[in-house]
Each structure stands twice: as structure tokens, then as C-alpha cells.
N, C-alpha and C positions, 0 to 999 in steps of 0.2 A: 504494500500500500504506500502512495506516496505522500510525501509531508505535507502535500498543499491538502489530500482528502484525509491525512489524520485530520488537519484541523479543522477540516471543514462539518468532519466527524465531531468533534470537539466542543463545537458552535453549535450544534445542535442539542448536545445535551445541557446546557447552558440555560439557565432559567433566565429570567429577565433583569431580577437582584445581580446574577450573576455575571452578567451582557453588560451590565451599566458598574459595576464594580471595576470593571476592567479599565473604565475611562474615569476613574476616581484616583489622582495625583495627591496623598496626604507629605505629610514632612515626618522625619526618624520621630519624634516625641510618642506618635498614634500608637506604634508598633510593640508587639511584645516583643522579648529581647533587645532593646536597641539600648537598655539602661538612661544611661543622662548624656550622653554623647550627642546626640543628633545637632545637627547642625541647619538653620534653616537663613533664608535669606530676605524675611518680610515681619512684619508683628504678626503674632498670633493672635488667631481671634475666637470666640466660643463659634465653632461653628455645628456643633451637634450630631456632633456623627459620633455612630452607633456599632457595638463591638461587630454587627455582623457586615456592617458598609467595610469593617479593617480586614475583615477574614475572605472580605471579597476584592476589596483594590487590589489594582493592579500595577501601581508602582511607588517608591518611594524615594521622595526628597531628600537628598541631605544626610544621609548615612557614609559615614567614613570608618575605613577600618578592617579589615578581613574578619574580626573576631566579633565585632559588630554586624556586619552583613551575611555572614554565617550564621548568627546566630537568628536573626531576623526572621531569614530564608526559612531555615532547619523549622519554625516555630508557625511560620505562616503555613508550609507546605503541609503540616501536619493538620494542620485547622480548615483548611480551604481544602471543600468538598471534591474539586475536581484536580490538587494539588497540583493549579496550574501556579508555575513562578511569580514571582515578582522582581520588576525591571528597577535597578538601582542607579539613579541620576544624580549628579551634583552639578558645580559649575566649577568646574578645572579647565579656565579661562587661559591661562599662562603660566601655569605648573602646578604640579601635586602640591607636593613636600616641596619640592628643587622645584623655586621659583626663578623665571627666566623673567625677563623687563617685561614692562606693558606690550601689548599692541602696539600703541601706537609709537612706542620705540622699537619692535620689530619690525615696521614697518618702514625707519626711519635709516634699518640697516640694507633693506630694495635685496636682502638675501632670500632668495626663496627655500635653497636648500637647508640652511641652520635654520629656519622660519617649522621645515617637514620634522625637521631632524626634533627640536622642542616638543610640538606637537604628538609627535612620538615617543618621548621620555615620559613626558606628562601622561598620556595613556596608558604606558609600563606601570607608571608608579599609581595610577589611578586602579587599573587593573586586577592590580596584587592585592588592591585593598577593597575590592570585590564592589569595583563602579564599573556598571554597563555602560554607559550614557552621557555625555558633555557638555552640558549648555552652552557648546561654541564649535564654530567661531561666531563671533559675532561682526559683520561686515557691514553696517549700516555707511552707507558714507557719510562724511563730517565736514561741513562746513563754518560752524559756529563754537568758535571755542571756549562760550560761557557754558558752553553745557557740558556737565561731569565727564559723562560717558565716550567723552571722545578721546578718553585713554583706551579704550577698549576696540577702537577701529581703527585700521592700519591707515586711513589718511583721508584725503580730501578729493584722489581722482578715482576713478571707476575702472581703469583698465589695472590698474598696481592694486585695487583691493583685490578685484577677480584673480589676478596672479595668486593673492596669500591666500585667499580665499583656499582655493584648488590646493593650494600646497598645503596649507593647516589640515583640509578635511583626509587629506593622502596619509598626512602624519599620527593623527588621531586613529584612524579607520584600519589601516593597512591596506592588504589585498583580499582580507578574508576573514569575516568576523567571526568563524567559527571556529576555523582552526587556528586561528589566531587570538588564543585568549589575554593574550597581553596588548590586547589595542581595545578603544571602546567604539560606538558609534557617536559619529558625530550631529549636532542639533544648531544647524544655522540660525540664525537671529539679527534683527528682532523683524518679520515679516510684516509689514514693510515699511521703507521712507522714514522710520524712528528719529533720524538725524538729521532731519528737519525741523523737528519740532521749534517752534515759534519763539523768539525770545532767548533760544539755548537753555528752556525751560524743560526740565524733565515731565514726562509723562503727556508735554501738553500738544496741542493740535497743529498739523500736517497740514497744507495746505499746497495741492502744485497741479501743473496740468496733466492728462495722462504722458503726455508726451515727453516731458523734463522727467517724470517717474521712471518710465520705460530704459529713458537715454542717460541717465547718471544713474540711478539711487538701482534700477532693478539687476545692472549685469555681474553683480558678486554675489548675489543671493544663486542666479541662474548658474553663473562657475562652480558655486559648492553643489549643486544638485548633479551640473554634468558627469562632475568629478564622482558620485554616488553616496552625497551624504546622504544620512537616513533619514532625519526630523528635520524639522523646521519650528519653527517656533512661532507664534503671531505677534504685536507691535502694541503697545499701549495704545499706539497714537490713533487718529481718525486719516481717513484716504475717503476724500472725494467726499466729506462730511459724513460717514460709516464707518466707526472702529474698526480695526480690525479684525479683531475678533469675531464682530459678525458680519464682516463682508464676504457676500453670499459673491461678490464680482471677482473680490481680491482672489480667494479662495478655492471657491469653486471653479469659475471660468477661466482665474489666469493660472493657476500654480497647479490644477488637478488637470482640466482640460487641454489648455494650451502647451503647459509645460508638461505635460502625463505627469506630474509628481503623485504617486500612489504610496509614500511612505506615512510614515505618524505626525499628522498637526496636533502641537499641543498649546496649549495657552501658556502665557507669562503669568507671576502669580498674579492669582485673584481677579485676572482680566475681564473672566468671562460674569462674574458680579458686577463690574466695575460698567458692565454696558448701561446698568439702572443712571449713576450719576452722569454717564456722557448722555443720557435722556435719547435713547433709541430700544430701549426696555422700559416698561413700569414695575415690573418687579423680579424674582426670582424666576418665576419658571417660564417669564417669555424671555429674559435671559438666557434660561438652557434651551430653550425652541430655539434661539436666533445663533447662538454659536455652535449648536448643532449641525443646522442647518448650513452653516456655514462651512463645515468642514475639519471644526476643533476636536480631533477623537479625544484628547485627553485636557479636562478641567485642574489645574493643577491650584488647590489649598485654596477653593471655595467649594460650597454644596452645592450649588444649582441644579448640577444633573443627578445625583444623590436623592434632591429634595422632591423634585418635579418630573424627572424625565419617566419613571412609570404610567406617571399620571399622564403626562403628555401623548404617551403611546396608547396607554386605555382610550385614549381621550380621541385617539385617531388624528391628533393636530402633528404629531411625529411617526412617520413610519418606520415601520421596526426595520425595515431591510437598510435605512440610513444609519442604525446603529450598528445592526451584522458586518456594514460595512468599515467601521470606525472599530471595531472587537477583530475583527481580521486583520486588520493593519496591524494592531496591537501584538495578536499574537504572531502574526508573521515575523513582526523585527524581534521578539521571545526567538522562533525555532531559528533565525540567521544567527542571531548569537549564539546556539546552542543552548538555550535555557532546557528547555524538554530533558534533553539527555546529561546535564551538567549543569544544574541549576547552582552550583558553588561558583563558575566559571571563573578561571583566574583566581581566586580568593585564598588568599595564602600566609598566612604568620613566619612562614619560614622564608617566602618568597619576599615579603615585606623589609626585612633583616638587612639582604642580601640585595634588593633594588635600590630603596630609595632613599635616597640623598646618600647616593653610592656617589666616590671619585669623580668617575667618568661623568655623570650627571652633574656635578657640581662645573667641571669644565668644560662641559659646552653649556654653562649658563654663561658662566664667565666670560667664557668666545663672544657670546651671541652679545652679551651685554656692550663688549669692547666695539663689537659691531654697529651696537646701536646708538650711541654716543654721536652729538653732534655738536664739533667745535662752530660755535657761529663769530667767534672774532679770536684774532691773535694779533699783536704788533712784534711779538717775536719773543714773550717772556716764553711760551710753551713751547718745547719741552723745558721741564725744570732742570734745573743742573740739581745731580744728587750730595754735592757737596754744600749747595747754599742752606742756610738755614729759613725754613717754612715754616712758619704760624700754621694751624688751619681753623678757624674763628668760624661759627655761625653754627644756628639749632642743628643744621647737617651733619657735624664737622663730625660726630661720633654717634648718630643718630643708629638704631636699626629699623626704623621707618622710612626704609627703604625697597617695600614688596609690592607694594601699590594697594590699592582697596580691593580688588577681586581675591586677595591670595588668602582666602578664607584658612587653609590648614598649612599655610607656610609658617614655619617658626622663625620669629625676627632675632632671636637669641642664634641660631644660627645662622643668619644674615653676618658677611664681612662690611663692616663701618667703611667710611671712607679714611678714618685716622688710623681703624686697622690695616686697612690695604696699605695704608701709603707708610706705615711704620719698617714694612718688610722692603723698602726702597729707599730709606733715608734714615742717618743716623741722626740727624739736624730737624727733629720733628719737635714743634708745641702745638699747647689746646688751648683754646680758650670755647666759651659757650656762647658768649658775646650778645647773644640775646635769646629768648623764646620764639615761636613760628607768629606768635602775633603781638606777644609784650617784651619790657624791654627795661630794665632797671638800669639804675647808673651805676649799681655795682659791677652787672655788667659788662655795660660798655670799660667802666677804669680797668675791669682785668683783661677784657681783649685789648684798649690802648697799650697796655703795658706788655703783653706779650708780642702784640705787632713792632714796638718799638722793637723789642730784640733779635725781628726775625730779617730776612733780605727778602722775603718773597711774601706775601698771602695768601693763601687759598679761603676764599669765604666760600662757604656751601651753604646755600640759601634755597629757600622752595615752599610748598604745600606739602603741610601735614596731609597724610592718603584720606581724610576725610572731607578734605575741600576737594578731592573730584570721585567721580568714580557713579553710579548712580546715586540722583538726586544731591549730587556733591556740581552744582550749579553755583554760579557768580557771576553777579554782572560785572563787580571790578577784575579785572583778571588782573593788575598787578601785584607786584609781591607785596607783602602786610607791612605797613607805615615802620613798625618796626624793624624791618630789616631793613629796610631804604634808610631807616636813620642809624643805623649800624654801618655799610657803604660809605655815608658821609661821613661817617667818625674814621673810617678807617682807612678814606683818602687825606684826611688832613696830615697822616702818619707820612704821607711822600714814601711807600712802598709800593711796590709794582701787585697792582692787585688781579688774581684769578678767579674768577666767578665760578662756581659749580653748582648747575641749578636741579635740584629734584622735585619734580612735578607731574602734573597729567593730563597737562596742554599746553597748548602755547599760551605763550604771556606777552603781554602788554611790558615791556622792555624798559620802560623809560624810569632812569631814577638806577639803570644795571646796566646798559650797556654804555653810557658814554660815560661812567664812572672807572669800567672795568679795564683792565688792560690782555684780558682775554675772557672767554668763557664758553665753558663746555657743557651745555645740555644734556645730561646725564638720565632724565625722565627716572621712573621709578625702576632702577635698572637688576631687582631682584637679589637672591640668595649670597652671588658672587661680585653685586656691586660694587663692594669697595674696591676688592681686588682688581676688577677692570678699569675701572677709573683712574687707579695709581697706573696701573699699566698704560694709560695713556697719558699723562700727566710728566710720567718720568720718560716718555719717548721711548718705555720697552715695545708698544707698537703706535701706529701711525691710526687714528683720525680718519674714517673713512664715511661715518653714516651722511645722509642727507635728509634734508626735511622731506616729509609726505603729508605736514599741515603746515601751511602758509602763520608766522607771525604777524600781526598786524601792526600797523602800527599804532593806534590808538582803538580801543572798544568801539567808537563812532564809527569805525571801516567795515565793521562785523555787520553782515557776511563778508568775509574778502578772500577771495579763493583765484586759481591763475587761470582757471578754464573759464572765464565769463564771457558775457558778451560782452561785443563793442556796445557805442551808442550812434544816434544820429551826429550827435556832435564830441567826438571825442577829444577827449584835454590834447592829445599829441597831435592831431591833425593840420596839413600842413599850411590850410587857410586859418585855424582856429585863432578864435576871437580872444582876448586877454579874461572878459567874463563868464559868457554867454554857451560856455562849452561845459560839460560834464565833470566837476570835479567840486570839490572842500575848497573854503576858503582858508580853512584855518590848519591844514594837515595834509600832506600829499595824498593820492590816490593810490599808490602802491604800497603793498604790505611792507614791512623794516626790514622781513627777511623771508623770502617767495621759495615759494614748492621746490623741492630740487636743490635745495642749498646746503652746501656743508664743505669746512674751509678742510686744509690735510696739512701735515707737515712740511709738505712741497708743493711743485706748484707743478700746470699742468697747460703744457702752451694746445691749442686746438687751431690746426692747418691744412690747407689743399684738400678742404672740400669739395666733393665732386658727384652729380647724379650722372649714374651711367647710361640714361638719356633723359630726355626733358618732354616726351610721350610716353605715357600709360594706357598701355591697351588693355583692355579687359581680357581679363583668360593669362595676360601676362605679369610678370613683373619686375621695376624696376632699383636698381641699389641705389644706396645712399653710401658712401665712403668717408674717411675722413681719418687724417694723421693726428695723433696724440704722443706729446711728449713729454719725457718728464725733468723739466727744464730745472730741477732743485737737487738738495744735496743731499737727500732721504731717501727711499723707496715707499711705494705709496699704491693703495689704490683708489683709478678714479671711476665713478661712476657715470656712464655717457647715455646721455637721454635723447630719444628721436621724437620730434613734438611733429605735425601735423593740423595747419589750418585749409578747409575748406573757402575760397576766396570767396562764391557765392554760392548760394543751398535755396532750398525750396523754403525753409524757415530760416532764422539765424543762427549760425553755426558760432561754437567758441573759438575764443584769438587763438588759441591751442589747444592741443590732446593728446596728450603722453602716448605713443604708439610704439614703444618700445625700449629696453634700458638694455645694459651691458656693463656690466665690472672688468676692467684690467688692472691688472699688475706692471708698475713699473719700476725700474731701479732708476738709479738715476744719471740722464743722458740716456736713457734707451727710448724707443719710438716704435709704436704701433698702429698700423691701419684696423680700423673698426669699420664693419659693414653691417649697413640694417637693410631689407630687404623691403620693399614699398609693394602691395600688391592690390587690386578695386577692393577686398574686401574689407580694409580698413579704411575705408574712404566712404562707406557706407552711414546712414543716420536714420532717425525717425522721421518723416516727412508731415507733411498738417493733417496727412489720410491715415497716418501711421504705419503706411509701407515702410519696409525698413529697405533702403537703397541706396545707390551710388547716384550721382548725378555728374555728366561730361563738362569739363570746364577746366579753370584755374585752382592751382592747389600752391600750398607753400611748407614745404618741408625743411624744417630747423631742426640741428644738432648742438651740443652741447652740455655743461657742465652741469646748468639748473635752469628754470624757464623762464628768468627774463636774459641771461645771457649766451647769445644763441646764436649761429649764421644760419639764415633763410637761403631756400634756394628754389625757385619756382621751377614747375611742372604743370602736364595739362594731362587730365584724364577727357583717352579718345576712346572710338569703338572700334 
């Protein structure tokens, strides 16, 4: 008999309690065996469930542990009538135990393959500790950097999230989730357009055409699917004035129909209650009608469907073959994992021991972190000489709030400080505390004066505590807190060469740090092996290579300010443009401080004899783009080379640019490499006003370079 008609066998003996149990998501607290451990990631709230809704759900939030999710297992299997498993989920966003940087620092390193390799440490170690499931990646694209959660998406363009996209869910997943019990399934998020949200306010409402949805925010969600992620997960937010959660268009027509996504929709917590206050529900059970209906098979830590959905089916307002088909999904992604025959999978106390926050795992955090670091200014103090004596001054300086806000089971006691890393590099180290992340006493500042006077160098490490971003970790000032700006000013008065090390979980508002600093290194929350990477880059044991994948702004008033926008009618650089009467700030430039694609290295990197090897584009064909890179400095270095792509006219307006492709080399120095990107009709391609997705024959302008505004264009015509 085959696996699809066991279950289908399965489903049939299934009463109805039992049907609607299975799209019942509680948290570790519900369950017998789980003791005080569970870990959940919302308030809890009386919601009235009853020993026999525990004995029938079918998965659980927020259990960590093999000796915890065994025991769980072992107690539910026993109790539940048809000892069908239970599917164990958490949110191992950017490491188990071995926490690697945020997102949006792995994304900052444009590495795909340490991006897979993460991914897949973090699943070993999740594994072992008997997690099926991954609340990520999470890919929403980010334009707005008041909003927390843009530590948690690799950037701001659409073609480089869909790259990590594909690579995260490769790393998480494997090749085969059955015999593969050291990978989990991975759970895209948050479906869809979340990263728009209004204001850079968490939770709050989405507002765009279909066509800006389709042409930025939808093609990372669509990479993780290609790629064979299993879940999906739905969006707080509203699309097209309808939640998500019960968008019967979003759901049903785009991501089931259009996209065949036949895996497991599950909601965010408490989403699917949460339709009563966005006022498209009156209460509970047209709540569970409408995210039913929609295509949510799993309510994750509210009752709705619990409460209502029998009644709903008596009721004949819900048919029952909408739920067989939401219990099937269910237990399908049970028998790909192997639950059926290995309901322990992976779950291991000896296996535990032996993985995680093993060696190996601690240095490729390390790697990835050194990777993801982005030097945004130097006058030439960085690298440090190991022989000068260094201050290093600020709440940073020996912080282990250094994991970020997602790293729910990371221990910050084994987190390396930044004065621990850099101790292992320098005999000539002091401390001071110099201030706290938002207060600042004058005892303070007198003992960071006093230790700065002694030193030849400063390292200030300054930043956001991980609870100013991360979800609902929103702010509309994105700069650093009064107090550490007046800590900066104490610590230029000293006349030492000051180095900025900033930890955080978006871009900031700069001003009051960078023209104080005499370098500074973007370090974001750079996880377990942070400090150690940072000395490593500080002291010149390696080179500087990430780049930004979120645009700095320059003032909060530019927000949104992203590199792919549109022109205007009247654009500030235009070459008739008027001194007023054109598109810009009176009081602030229009370009960000520091644009997509930036990041300085210890050397320098001349860019020569570009060349398209023609200047016609035939369809069916394609054409190269070339170009010489050198490395004109006295380091070795690697640089990252970016291939942008404007469409000159389009059926709508097309962006000044569009990332269509990167490339990392290696150079020593005085060595020289040709780089070649390959230009072909299909990425010339857009949404049209009909929503045909196509190419249109004309003018095109293909730019190379270092980051996106510094760049040589070089025109091309797409013919037939």
C-alpha cells in the first residue's frame, strides 16, 4: 500500500474533533511532558482549551531540547487515539545554540554559500534537539528602516533576497527530509508584502498596487517555494484592504492556484483572531470561516477553529472536504519527515553533546560574521597597529548582547565580547563602560576621559540594545541614544583617532557618528563569534569585504529611500532642471549617506575597459558585459562586483536600476581580473499595466561596479 493511501486510509478514520485537532498550533506550556521549558514567542492568553483539543493537536510551538521533545512525543503518542505525531516548530531564525549574525548582516556579506552552509548548522543543531520545522526564512523585502524586523530580511532589493532566499531554504531542508534527519523543513514568511507596513510600524497596514507587489515584494517568497520549501506562513498585515490571513485572492488564487503551492499554510501567532480587530470578522467563528476558507490549515495559539469550526461544518457554512484538505497537507509534511515510522526523528541527548556549539560550528559563525561586517568609512587608522595602545569605551565594549533578538536559545554567556576578541590581539588593551545604551552619568564619562587619555587609539562600540529592533522593536528616531552621541563628543575632545563599532538591527541615521569618527565598522548583531570577528578585522588578520543590502539614509525624513526607485517628471539631476521647481529636500540631499552596495576594504579596487560584446540583444540570445578589476592597494582583498540594469522606456515606469547580478573576486595586490556577466531578454523582463510579465524592444543601460551609485553605464538595444 502506498503512503499517499495509508493516509488517505488515515483521514478516514478520523472523526471530526480529530480533523480539526490537527490544524490546532498550541505552545510547549499545553503539553504533558514538556515540564517549564517551553519557550513561546507572544503573551499568553486564557484561551480555553480543553485536555482533549491537547490529545488531538497537531503540533507544537516552542519546545526545545531532545529530552523535552521526546518526552512530549512519547506522552502525546500514547494519549492520541490514532497515535498520529506531533510536528515540532520553533523559530531558528539564525542559529540554534551557534548563533551566526542577523539576516540582514548575512545578507550584507552577498555570500550565498556560508548564507546555505548557516542554514544548515542551524538545522543540525535544531535537529538533534528534536525541531521538525523553522519559522524561516523570513524574506519580506525592507525598505523602511524604523521598522524592527528589518534585521530579519537580507535587504532592500528583490533579486539578492531571492538568491538567500533559495540558499537558506537549501540549507535548512537538505535534499531529503526523510533521510535526512539532521535538516528541518523550512517555513517562509511572513506571506505577504509585511515590509511595507506603513510608518515602519509593526503589524500595521500594507498598502500597494498589484503590480509593485508582484514586481518587488513577491519574487523571494516565489524562490523559496521553487527551491521546495515546505510552509509558508501568512502576514499580519492587510493586501488590497484583506488580511492576510483571510485573503481568499492572496491564498487561494495566487500561492495555491497560480503558484501550485500545495504545502502547509499556517498563520502567525494569533493572526487568525486578530481578523475581529482589522474589522473583516465580527467574531470568533466567522474568523475561522474566513481563514479557512482562505487556505490557513494551521491556527497557530488562538481557538477559532477549536471553538467554531465543528459548528461551522454542522452548520454546512464550511465544507468538510476544505478541511480533509488542510489534515492532508498536514499529515503529508508528518510522513516527508518520517514522523509515521520515526516519530523521535533526529532527537538525540547524545547527538546534542556532540553537535552543538561544536568547534566547527562556532567557526563558521565566526567566518560568516567576519563576512558580514561592513566598514562604511576609514581615513586610514584601520587596520590597528597591535602594538599601539587601544581604549575600547562604550555599552559595547564588553557587552554579550551581541545575538540579536531572534536568538531565543542562544547563550550570551557564550557569546565572545568585543574586548574579549580583541584581548587575544593586543597586549595594549583598556575598558572603560563610558556610558549605558540610553543613560549616561558623569562618573562615567570621567573614567572613559581618563582611560582615553592613556590610550593612542579608541575603539567606541556603540549600538541598540537587541530590544530596540527585532519584532515590534520599531522607532521612529533611528539614531543612536543622546547618550552615546554625548559620549562621541567627550571622546573627540581627547584628540584621539576615534573607531566606531556599531551593533545594531538596521541602518541608522548616522549623524552625530560619522563625521565625529575617524573610521567605523558596522558590525550589526554579529552573533556567538562576534567579538572574535571583529578583532579579526580591526587588527587587519582579514580584510573588510561585506556590503550594504539596506541603503543608510541620510536623515529619517528620506524614509522610504531605497536605490531601485523611480525617476520623477522632474528630476533634481536633470540637465535643464530648474534650481526649485524639481524633485528634491530643501533642507537635506536626496540621496541616502551610504546607498545599497557599499562597503569600503583595506585596499582599493580601480574598475577598467568596460566593454559589451555587442550593443544588440536578440531574443533567444545573449549578450556579455566585461570589465577589468584591479587591485590597485597594498592588501589583498575581496571585491564585490555588481551588474545593475535600467530599462530606458517600459510600458509603466521602470527603476533607475536593478541588481541583475553580483560576483566576489579575490585579489592580491597589483593583480587584475576580467569579470563577465552575461545579459540575456529574460532579465529585461517586468510587470506590465495588464500584468503580462515581458520584455519590451528598445533602449536599455547596463552599469557595473563596486555599489549602485558608483557605476559605468553602457547602452544596449533589445531587438527581435
Amino acid at each position: 500500500m502506498s503512503k499517499q493511501h495509508q493516509l488517505e486510509e488515515l483521514l478516514q478514520q478520523m472523526t471530526l474533533d480529530e480533523k480539526i485537532g490537527q490544524l490546532i498550533q498550541l505552545a510547549t506550556p499545553f503539553f504533558k511532558g514538556a515540564g517549564n521549558d517551553g519557550q513561546i514567542t507572544g503573551p499568553m492568553e486564557e484561551m480555553g482549551i480543553s485536555e482533549e483539543t491537547v490529545r488531538n493537536s497537531g503540533s507544537v510551538l516552542g519546545a526545545a531540547g531532545a529530552n523535552q521533545t521526546i518526552h512530549i512525543q512519547k506522552t502525546h503518542l500514547e494519549e492520541n487515539r490514532l497515535h498520529i505525531p506531533l510536528l515540532f516548530m520553533a523559530d531558528v531564525v539564525h542559529g540554534y545554540k551557534t548563533i551566526f549574525p542577523v539576516p540582514l548582516a548575512v545578507g550584507c556579506s552577498w555570500n550565498l554559500e556560508l548564507a546555505e552552509r548557516s542554514a544548515e548548522i542551524a538545522a543540525k543543531e535544531a535537529a538533534v534537539s528534536g525541531i521538525h520545522v523553522t519559522f524561516a526564512p523570513m524574506v519580506d523585502l525592507v525598505r523602511d528602516p524604523r521598522w524592527g524586523r528589518v534585521m530579519e530580511s537580507t535587504g532592500e532589493d528583490p533579486y539578492l533576497n531571492s538568491q538567500f532566499s533559495r540558499a537558506l531554504v537549501r540549507g535548512f531542508q537538505g535534499s531529503n527530509l526523510k533521510n535526512d534527519t539532521l535538516s528541518v523543513a523550512a517555513c517562509v514568511k511572513h506571506f505577504a508584502g509585511y515590509g511595507a507596513a506603513e510608518g515602519g510600524r509593526d503589524y500595521n497596514t500594507v498598502n500597494m498596487s498589484e503590480r509593485q507587489l508582484r514586481e518587488s515584494y513577491l519574487p523571494a517568497y516565489k524562490a523559496a517555494l521553487d527551491e521546495g520549501c515546505e510552509m509558508v506562513m501568512t502576514a499580519f498585515n492587510t493586501i488590497d484592504g484583506v488580511p492576510a490571513t483571510g485573503n481568499e485572492w492572496l491564498m487561494r488564487e495566487l500561492l495555491r492556484s497560480e503558484w501550485g503551492f500545495n504545502g502547509v499554510l499556517i498563520s502567525d501567532w494569533g493572526a487568525v483572531k486578530e481578523l475581529i480587530p482589522h474589522g473583516i470578522a465580527e467574531n470568533e467563528k466567522e474568523a475561522a470561516s474566513k481563514a479557512l476558507r482562505a487556505g490557513v490549515d494551521i491556527e497557530m495559539m488562538t481557538a477559532c477553529y477549536d471553538r467554531y469550526l465543528k459548528e461551522l461544518i454542522e452548520e454546512g457554512v464550511v465544507e468538510e472536504c476544505i478541511l480533509d484538505e488542510a489534515v492532508m497537507r498536514i499529515l503529508t509534511l508528518k510522513e516527508k519527515l518520517g514522523l509515521f515510522d520515526n516519530p523521535y526523528r533526529g532527537a538525540s541527548e547524545r547527538l546534542e553533546k556532540e553537535v552543538i556549539m561544536c568547534e566547527e560550528h562556532r567557526r563558521q559563525a565566526r567566518e560568516l560574521a567576519e563576512k558580514s561586517c561592513v566598514l562604511l568609512k576609514n581615513n586610514g587608522i584601520l587596520p590597528l597597529d597591535k602594538e599601539k595602545r587601544v581604549a575600547v569605551i562604550g555599552p559595547f565594549a564588553n557587552s554579550d548582547d551581541i545575538l540579536g533578538p531572534w536568538s531565543w536559545l542562544g547563550d550570551r554567556k557564550q557569546a565572545v565580547t568585543l574586548y574579549n576578541g580583541m584581548q587575544k590581539n593586543s597586549a595594549h588593551l583598556t575598558f572603560a563602560q563610558g556610558c549605558e545604551i540610553e543613560r549616561v552619568t558623569k562618573e562615567q564619562l570621567k573614567e572613559a576621559i581618563r582611560v582615553a587619555e592613556q590610550a593612542d587609539v579608541v575603539v567606541l562600540a556603540l549600538g541598540e540594545h537587541s530590544e530596540m529592533s527585532g519584532e515590534a522593536g520599531c522607532r521612529a528616531d533611528i539614531q543612536l541614544p543622546l547618550a552615546q552621541l554625548e559620549l562621541i563628543k567627550e571622546m573627540q575632545k581627547i584628540k584621539r583617532p576615534i573607531v566606531t563599532v556599531l551593533f545594531n538591527g538596521r541602518p541608522l541615521d548616522l549623524h552625530g557618528v560619522m563625521e565625529e569618527s575617524d573610521a567605523i565598522l558596522e558590525a550589526w548583531y554579529p552573533g556567538t563569534e562576534g567579538g572574535a570577528a571583529i578583532a579579526n578585522l580591526l587588527f587587519g588578520m582579514c580584510t573588510p569585504s561585506g556590503k550594504l543590502t539596506m541603503s543608510f539614509p541620510y536623515s529619517a525624513g528620506q524614509i522610504p529611500v531605497y536605490y531601485n526607485a523611480f525617476n520623477t517628471g522632474r528630476p533634481k539631476d536633470a540637465p535643464d532642471a530648474q534650481e526649485r521647481y524639481v524633485s528634491q529636500y530643501l533642507d537635506i540631499p536626496n540621496e541616502p549617506l551610504l546607498p545599497f552596495g557599499f562597503g569600503l576594504s583595506y585596499t582599493t579596487f580601480r574598475y577598467r575597459n568596460g566593454t559589451l560584446s555587442e550593443q544588440k540583444l536578440k531574443k533567444g540570445e545573449t549578450i556579455s558585459l566585461s570589465v577589468e578589476i584591479t587591485n590597485i592597494g597594498e592588501r589583498e582583498g575581496d571585491e564585490i562586483v555588481q551588474l545593475y540594469i535600467r530599462d530606458v522606456s517600459g510600458d509603466v515606469v521602470r527603476p533607475l536600476k536593478e541588481l541583475k547580478g553580483f560576483k566576489t573576486i579575490h585579489l592580491q595586490p597589483g593583480e587584475t581580473k576580467t569579470v563577465s556577466f552575461t545579459i540575456s531578454e529574460e532579465q529585461l523582463r517586468y510587470y506590465h499595466r495588464n500584468l503580462q510579465f515581458k520584455s519590451d524592444n528598445g533602449a536599455f543601460i547596463a552599469y557595473v561596479g563596486g555599489n549602485s551609485q558608483q557605476v559605468e553605464g553602457f547602452y544596449f538595444e533589445l531587438i527581435d
